[in-house]
C-alpha positions in Angstrom: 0.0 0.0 0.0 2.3 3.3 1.3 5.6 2.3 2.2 4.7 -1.1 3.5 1.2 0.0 5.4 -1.7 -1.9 4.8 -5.4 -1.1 4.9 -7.2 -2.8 8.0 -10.3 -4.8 6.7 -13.7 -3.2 7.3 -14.4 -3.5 11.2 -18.2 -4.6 10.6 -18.4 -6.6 7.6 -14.9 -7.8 7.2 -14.5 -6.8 3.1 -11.1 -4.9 1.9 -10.7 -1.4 2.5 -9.8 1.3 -0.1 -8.4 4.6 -0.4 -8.9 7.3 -2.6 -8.0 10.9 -3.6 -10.9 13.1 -3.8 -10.5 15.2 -6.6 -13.0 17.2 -8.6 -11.8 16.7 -11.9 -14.5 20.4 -12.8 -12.6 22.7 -10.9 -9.4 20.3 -9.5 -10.3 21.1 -5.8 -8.7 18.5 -3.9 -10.6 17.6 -1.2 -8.2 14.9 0.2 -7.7 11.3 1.0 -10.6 9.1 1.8 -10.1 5.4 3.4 -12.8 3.0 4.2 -15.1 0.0 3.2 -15.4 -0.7 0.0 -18.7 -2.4 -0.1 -20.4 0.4 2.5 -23.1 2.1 0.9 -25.9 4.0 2.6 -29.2 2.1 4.2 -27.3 -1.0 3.3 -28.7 -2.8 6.4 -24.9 -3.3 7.5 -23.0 -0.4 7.9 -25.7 1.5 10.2 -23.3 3.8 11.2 -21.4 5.0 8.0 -18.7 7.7 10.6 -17.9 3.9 11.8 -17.1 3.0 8.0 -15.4 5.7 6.8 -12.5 8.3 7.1 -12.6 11.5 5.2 -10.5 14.4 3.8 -7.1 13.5 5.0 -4.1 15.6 4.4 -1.7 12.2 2.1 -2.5 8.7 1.5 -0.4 7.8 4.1 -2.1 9.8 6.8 -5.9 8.3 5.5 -4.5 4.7 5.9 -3.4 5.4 9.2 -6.2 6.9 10.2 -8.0 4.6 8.8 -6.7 1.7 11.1 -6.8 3.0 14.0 -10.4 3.6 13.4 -11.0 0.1 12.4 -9.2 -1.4 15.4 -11.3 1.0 17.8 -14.3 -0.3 16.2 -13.4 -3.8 16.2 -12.8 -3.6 19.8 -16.0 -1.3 20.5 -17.5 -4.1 18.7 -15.7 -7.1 20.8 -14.2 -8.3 18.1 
C-alpha cells in the first residue's frame, strides 16, 4: 500500500478497505484522502453507522490509511471483536 502500510479490513463486515484521492476533476479542488469499506453504501442494512465506515479528507494517502486503522481497530474492539 504506502511504504509497507496496509489497509485494515472493514471492522463490521470484514471486506477490503480502499483509499482514494478526492479530486474534482470540474474545478481540480482536492478535497483529500478518503479510506474506508469498499462495499459500504448508505441504508445498506450493515453499515448502520457509516462515521464507523469511513475516514474522510485526509491531508496524504499515508495519513488516511493510518487513520484509517486505527479507526477500524477501535471499532473492532468497540464491537468485541
Amino acid at each position: 500500500m504506502t511504504d509497507g502500510l496496509q489497509l485494515e479490513r472493514c471492522p463490521i463486515c470484514g471486506k477490503a478497505a480502499t483509499v482514494i484521492h478526492m479530486v474534482d476533476t470540474y474545478d481540480r479542488a482536492d478535497y483529500g484522502w478518503d479510506a474506508g469499506c469498499a462495499a459500504a453504501k448508505a441504508n445498506d442494512g450493515i453499515h448502520q453507522d457509516m462515521n464507523k465506515v469511513r475516514i474522510m479528507a485526509m491531508p496524504s494517502k499515508e495519513a488516511a490509511v493510518i487513520a484509517w486503522n486505527i479507526k477500524a481497530r477501535k471499532v473492532r474492539a468497540e464491537n468485541g471483536n
